[in-house]
VOKE-970912 format. One record per atom (N, C-alpha, C, O): atom name; x negated, y negated, z. Coordinates in pm, whole numbers. Example, Ala and Ser with C-alpha at 12.3 -4.5 7.8 and 13.67 -1.06 7.14 Angstrom:
<recs>
 lumti      x      y      z
     N  -1319    569    780
    CA  -1230    450    780
     C  -1320    330    780
     O  -1424    332    846
     N  -1285    225    708
    CA  -1367    106    714
     C  -1290     -3    787
     O  -1341   -114    804
</recs>
This chain:
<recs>
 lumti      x      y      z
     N  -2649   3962  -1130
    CA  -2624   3858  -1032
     C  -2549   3743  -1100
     O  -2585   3700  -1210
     N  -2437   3690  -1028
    CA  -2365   3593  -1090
     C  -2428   3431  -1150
     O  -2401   3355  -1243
     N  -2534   3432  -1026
    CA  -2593   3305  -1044
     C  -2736   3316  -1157
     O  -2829   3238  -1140
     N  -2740   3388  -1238
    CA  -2839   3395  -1375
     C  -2843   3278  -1463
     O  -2928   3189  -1469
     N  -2785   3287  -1499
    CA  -2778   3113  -1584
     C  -2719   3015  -1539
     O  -2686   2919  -1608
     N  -2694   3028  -1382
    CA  -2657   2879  -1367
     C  -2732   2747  -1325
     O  -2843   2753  -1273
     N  -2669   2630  -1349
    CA  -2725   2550  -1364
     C  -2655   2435  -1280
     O  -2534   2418  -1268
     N  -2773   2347  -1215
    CA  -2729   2246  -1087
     C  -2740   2130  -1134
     O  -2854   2085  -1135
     N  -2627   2041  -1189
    CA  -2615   1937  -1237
     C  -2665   1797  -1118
     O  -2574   1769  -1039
     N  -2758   1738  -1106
    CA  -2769   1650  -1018
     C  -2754   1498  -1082
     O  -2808   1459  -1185
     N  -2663   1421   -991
    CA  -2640   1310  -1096
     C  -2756   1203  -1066
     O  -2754   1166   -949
     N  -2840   1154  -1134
    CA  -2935   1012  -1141
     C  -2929    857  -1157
     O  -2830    786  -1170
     N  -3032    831  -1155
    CA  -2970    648  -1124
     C  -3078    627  -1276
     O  -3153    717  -1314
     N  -3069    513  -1336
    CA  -3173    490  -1474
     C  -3290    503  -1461
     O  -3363    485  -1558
     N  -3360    550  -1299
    CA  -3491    604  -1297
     C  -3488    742  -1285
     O  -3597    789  -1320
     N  -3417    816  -1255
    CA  -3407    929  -1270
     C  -3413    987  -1114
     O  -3457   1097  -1079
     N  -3364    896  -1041
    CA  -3356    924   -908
     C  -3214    985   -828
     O  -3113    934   -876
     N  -3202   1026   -781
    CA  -3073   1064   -694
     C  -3005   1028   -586
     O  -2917   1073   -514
     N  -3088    910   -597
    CA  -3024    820   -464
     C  -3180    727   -388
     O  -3283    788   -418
     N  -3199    635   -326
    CA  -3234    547   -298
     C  -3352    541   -250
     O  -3333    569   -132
     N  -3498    516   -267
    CA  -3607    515   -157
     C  -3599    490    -51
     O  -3520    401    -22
     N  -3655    537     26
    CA  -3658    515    222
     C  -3721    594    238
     O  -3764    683    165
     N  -3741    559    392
    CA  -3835    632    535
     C  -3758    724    539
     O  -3812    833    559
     N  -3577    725    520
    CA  -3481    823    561
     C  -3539    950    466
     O  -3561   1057    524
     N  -3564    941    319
    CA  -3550   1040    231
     C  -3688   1102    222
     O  -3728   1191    147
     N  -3766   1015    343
    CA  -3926   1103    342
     C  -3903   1178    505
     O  -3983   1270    525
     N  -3827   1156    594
    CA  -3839   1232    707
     C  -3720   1278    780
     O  -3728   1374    856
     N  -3613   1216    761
    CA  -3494   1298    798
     C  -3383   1285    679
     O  -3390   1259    559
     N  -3282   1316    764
    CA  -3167   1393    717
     C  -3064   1261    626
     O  -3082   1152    680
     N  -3007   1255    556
    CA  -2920   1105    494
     C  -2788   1155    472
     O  -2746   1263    432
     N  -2729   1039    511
    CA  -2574   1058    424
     C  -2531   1040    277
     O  -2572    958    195
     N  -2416   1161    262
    CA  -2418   1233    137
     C  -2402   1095     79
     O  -2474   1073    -18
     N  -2310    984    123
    CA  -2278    889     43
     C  -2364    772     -2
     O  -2306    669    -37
     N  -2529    779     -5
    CA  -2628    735     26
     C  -2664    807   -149
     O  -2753    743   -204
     N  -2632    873   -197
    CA  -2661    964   -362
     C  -2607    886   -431
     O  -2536    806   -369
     N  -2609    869   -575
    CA  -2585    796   -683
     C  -2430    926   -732
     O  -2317    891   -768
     N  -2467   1028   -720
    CA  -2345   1141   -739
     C  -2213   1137   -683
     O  -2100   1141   -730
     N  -2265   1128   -559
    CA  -2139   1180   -447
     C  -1998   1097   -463
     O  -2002    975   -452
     N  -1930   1133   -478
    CA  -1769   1106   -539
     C  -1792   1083   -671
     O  -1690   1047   -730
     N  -1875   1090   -729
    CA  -1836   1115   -928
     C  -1717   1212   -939
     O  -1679   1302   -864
     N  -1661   1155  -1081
    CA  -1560   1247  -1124
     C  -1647   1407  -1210
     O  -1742   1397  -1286
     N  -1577   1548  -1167
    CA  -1602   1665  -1157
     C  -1520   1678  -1309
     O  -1399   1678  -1285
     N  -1539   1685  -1413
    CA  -1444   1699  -1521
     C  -1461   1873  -1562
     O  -1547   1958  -1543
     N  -1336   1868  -1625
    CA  -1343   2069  -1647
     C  -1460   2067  -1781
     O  -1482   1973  -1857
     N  -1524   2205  -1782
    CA  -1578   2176  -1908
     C  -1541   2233  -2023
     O  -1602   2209  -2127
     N  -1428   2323  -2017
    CA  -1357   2429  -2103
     C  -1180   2387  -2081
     O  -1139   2310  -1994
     N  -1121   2438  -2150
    CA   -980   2437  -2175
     C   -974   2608  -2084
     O  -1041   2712  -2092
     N   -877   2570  -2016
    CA   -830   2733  -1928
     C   -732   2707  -1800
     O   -667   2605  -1777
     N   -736   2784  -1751
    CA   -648   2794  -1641
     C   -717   2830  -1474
     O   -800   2918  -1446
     N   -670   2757  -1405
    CA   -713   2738  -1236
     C   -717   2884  -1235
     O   -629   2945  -1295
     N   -814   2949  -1169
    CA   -831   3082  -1083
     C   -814   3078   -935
     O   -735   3145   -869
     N   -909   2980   -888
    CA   -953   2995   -745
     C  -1005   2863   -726
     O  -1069   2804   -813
     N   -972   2798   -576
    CA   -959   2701   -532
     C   -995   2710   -419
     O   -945   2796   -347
     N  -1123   2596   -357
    CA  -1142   2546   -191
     C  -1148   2436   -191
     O  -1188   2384   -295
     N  -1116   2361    -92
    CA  -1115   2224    -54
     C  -1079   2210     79
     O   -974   2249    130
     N  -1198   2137    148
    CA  -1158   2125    287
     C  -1302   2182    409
     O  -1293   2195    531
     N  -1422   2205    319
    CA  -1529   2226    356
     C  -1575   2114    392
     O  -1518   2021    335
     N  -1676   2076    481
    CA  -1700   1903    494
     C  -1811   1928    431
     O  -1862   2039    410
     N  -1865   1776    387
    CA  -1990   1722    325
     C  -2070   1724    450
     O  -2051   1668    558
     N  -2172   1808    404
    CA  -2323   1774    543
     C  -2406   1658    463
     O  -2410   1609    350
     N  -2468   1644    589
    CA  -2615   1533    566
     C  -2698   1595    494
     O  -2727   1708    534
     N  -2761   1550    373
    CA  -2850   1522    288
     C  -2952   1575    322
     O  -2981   1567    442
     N  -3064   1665    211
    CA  -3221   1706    313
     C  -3308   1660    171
     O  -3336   1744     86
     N  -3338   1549    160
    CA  -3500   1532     35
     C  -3645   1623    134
     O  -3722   1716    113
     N  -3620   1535    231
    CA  -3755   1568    289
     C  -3812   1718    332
     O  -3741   1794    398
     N  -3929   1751    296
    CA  -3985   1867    347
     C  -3942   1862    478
     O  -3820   1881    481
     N  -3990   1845    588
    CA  -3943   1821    750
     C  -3739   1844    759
     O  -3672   1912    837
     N  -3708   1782    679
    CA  -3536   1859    697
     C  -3533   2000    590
     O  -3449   2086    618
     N  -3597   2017    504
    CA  -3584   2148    449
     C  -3628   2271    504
     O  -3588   2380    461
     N  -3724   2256    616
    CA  -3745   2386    701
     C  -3586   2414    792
     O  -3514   2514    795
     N  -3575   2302    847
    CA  -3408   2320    951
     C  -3365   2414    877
     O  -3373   2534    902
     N  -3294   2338    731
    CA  -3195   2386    667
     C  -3243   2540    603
     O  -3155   2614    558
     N  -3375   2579    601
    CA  -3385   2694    533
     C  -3358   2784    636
     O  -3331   2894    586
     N  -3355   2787    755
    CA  -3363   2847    877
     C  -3191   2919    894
     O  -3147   3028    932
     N  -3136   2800    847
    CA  -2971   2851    901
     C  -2935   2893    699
     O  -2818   2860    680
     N  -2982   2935    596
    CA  -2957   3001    527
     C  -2911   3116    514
     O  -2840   3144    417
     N  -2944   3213    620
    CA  -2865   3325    670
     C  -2786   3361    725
     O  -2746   3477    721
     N  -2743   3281    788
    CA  -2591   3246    817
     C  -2502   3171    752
     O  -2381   3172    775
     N  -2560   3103    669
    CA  -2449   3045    550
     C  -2417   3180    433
     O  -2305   3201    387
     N  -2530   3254    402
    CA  -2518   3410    341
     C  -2378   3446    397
     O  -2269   3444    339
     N  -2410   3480    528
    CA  -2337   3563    636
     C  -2165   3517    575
     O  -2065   3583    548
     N  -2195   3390    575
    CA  -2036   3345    582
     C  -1952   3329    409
     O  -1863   3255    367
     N  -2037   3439    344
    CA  -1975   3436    196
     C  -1947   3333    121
     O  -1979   3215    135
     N  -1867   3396     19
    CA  -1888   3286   -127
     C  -1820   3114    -90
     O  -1834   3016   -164
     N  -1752   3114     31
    CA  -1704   2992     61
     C  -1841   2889    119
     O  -1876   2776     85
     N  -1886   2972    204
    CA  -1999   2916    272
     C  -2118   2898    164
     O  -2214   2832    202
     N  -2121   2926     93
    CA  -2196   2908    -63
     C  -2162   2833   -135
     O  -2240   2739   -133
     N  -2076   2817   -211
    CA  -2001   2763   -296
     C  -1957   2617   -246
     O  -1976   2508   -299
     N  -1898   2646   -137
    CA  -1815   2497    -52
     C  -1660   2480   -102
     O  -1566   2558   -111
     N  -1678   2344   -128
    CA  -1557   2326   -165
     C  -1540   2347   -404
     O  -1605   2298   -496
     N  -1477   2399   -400
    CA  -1522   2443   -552
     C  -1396   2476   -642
     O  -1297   2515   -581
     N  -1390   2468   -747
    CA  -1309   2500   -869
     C  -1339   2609   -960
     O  -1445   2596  -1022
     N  -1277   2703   -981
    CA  -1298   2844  -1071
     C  -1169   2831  -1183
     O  -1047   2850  -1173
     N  -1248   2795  -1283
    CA  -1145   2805  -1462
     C  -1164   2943  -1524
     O  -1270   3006  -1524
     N  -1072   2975  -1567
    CA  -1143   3133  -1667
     C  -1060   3074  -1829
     O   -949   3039  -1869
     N  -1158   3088  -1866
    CA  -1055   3094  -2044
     C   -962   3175  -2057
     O   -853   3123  -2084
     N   -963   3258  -2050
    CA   -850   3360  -2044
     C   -814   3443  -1929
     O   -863   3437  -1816
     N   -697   3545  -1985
    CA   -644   3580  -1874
     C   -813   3715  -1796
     O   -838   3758  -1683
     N   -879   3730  -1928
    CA   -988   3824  -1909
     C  -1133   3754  -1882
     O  -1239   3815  -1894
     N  -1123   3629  -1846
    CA  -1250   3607  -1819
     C  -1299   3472  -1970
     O  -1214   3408  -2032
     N  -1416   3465  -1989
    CA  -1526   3390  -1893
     C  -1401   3366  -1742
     O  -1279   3374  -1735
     N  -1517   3332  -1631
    CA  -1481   3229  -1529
     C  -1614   3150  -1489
     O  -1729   3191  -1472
     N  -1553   3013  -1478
    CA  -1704   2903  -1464
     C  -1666   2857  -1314
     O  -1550   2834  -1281
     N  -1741   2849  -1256
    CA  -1749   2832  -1103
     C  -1771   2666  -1067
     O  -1878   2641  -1011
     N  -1725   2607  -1081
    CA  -1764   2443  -1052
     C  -1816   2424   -877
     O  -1719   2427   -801
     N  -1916   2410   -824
    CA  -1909   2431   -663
     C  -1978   2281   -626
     O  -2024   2193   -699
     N  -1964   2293   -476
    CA  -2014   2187   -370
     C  -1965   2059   -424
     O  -2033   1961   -452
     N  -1780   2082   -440
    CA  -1750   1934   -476
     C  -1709   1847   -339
     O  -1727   1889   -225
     N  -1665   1747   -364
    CA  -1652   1637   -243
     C  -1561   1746   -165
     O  -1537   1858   -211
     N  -1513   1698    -40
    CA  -1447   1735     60
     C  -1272   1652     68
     O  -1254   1554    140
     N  -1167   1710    -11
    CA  -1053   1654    -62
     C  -1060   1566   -147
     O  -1030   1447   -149
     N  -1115   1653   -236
    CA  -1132   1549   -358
     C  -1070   1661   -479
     O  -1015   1607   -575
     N  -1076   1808   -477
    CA  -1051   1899   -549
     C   -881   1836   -612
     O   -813   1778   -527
     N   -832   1848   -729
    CA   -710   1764   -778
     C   -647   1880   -875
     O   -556   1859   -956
     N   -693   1969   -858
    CA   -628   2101   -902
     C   -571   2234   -802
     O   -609   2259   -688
     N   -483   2300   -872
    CA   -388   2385   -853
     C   -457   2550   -874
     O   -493   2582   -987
     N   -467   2616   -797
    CA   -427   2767   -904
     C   -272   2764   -954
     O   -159   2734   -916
     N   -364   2830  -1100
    CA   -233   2864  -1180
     C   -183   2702  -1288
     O    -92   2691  -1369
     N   -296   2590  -1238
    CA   -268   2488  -1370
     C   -337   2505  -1449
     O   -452   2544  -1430
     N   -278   2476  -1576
    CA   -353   2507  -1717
     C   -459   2348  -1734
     O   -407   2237  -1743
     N   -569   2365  -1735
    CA   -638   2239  -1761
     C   -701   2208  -1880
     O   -737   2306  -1944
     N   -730   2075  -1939
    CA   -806   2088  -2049
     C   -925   2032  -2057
     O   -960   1960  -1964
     N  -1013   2052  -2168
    CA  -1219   2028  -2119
     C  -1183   1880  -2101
     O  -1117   1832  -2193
     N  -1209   1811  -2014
    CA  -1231   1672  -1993
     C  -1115   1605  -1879
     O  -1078   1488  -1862
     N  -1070   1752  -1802
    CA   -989   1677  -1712
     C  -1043   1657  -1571
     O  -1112   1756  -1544
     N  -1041   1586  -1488
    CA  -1110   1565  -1353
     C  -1028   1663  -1296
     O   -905   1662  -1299
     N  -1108   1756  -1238
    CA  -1081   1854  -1159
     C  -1153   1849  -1017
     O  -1129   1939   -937
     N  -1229   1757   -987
    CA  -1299   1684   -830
     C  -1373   1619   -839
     O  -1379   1556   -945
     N  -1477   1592   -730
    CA  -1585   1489   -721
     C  -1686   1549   -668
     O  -1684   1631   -577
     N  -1790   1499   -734
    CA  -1920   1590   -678
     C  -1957   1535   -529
     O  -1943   1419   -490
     N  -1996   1620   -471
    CA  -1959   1645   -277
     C  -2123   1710   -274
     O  -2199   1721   -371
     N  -2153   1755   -105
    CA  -2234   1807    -48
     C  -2197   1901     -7
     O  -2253   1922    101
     N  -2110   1997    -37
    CA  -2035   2131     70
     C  -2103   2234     36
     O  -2158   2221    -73
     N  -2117   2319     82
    CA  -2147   2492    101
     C  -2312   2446     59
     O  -2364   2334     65
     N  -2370   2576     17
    CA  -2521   2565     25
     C  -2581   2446    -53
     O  -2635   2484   -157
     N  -2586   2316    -32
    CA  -2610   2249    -83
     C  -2717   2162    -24
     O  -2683   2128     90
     N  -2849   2106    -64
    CA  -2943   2006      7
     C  -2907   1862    -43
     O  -2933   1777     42
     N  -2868   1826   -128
    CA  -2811   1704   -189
     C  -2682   1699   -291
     O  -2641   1798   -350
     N  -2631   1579   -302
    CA  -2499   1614   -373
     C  -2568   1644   -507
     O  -2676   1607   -552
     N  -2436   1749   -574
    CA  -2484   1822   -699
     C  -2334   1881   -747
     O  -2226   1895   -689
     N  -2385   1908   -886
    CA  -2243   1995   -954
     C  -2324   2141   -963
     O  -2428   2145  -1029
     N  -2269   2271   -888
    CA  -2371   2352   -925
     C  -2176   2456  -1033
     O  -2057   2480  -1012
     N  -2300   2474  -1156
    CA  -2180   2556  -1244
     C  -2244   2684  -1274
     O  -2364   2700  -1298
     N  -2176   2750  -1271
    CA  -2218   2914  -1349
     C  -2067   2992  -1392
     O  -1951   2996  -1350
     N  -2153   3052  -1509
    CA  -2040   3124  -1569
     C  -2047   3256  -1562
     O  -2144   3307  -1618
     N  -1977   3319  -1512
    CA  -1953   3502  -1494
     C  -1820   3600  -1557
     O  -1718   3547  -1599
     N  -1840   3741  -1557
    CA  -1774   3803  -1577
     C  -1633   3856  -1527
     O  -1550   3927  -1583
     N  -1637   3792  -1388
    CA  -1576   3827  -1264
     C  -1542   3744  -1188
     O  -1628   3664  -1152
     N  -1420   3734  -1142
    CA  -1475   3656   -958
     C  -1493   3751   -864
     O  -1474   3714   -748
     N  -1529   3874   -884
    CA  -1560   3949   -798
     C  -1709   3915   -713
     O  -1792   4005   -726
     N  -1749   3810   -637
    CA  -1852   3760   -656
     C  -1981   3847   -617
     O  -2097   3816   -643
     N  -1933   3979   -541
    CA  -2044   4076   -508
     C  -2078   4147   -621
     O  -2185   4206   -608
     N  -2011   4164   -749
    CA  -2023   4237   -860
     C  -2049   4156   -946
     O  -2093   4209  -1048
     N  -2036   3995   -953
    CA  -2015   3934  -1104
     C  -2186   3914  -1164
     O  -2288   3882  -1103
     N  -2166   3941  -1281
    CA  -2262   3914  -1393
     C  -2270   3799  -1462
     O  -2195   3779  -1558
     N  -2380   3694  -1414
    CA  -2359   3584  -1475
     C  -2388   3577  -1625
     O  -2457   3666  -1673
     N  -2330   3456  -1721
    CA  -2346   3437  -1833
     C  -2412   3357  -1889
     O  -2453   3279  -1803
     N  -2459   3318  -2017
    CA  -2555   3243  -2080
     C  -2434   3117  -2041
     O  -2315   3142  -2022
     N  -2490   2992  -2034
    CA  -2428   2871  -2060
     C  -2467   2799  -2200
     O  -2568   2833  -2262
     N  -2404   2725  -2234
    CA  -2413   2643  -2354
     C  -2301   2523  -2358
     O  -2186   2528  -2314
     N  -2381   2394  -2433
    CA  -2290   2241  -2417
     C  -2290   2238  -2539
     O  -2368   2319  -2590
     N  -2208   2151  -2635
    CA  -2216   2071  -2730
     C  -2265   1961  -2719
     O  -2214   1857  -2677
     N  -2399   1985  -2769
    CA  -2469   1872  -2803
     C  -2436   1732  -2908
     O  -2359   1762  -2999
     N  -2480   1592  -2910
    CA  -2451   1540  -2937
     C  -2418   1527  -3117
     O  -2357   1446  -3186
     N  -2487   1641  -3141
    CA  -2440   1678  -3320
     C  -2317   1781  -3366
     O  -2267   1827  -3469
     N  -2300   1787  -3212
    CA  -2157   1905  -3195
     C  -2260   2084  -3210
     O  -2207   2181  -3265
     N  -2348   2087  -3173
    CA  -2408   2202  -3203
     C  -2458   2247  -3040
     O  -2506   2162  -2965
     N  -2441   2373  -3005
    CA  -2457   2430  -2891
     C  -2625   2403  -2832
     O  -2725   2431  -2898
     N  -2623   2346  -2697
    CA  -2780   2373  -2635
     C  -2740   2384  -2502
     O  -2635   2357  -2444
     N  -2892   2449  -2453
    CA  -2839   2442  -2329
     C  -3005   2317  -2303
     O  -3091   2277  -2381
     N  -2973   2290  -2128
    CA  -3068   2181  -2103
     C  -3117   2277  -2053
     O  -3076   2383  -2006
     N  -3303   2184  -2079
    CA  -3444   2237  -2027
     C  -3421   2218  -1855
     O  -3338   2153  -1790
     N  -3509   2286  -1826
    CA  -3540   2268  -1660
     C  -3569   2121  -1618
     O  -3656   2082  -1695
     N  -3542   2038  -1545
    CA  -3506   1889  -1505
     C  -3523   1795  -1618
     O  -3576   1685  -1602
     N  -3462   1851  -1770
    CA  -3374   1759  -1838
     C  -3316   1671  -1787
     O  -3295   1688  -1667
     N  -3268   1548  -1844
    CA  -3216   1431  -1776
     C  -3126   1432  -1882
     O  -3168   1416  -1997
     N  -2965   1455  -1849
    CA  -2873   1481  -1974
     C  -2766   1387  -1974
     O  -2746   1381  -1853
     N  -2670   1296  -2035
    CA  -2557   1197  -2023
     C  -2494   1245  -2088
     O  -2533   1307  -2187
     N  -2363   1230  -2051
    CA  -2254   1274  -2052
     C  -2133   1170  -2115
     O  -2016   1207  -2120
</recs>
């Protein structure tokens, strides 16, 4: 399965929050632009070349609350239904080479994507803004790396960052990581 090691970057505020206390984020639905994330810059994380490109998915409303997460789990099968776009959203696909890795950058803003297929990019270039599109409950960077873009076949891959000693880690489960 492609999505094995991937990992959902959510951006935080210095409490480690994702956007703002309220009545809104205990019982309904919020706007995406209401997140500490939503329009951050999307930077590449590898040197490679554009594969595959969407932009033009809209940002939905926001779900913290249990009470909006039943809605949204309900119409999950029809976001299935509607494939890797309806998943993914609006999103960026780099491959290092002409053979692969490919890293999947997804659910960025909605015209915010600033890349091409077929441009050569390098690790640290803004390639979008983190958005609410395709299966998403709050804004997020969701990345995974695979074998393929074949996305019914791809085999996802281990991830790994350079850590701040220049030595490879990957982050723990709701690590709080800066960039």
């Amino acid at each position: 399965m492609g999505t094995t090691y991937a990992i959902d970057f959510v951006p935080v505020d210095e409490h480690g929050r994702s956007g703002p206390r309220g009545w809104r984020a205990a019982f309904a639905t919020e706007a995406p632009e209401r997140f500490h994330g939503f329009g951050r810059p999307v930077l590449a994380p590898l040197d490679g070349t554009v594969v595959a490109v969407l932009d033009g998915e809209p940002d939905h409303e926001a779900r913290r609350s249990q009470l909006t997460l039943v809605a949204y789990m309900l119409t999950q099968a029809r976001r299935v239904r509607g494939g890797p776009a309806a998943i993914a959203g609006n999103h960026v696909v780099i491959a290092r080479t002409t053979q692969g890795p490919y890293v999947l950058l997804a659910h960025l803003r909605r015209g915010s994507v600033a890349v091409r297929v077929g441009d050569r990019v390098p690790r640290g270039a803004v390639v979008g803004a983190c958005g609410n599109s395709g299966n998403s409950t709050q804004p997020h960077v969701h990345v995974q790396v695979t074998d393929t873009t074949r996305w019914d076949t791809a085999r996802g891959l281990p991830i790994a960052f350079s850590g701040p000693d220049g030595r490879a880690t990957v982050p723990r489960e709701s690590e709080i990581v800066s960039v």
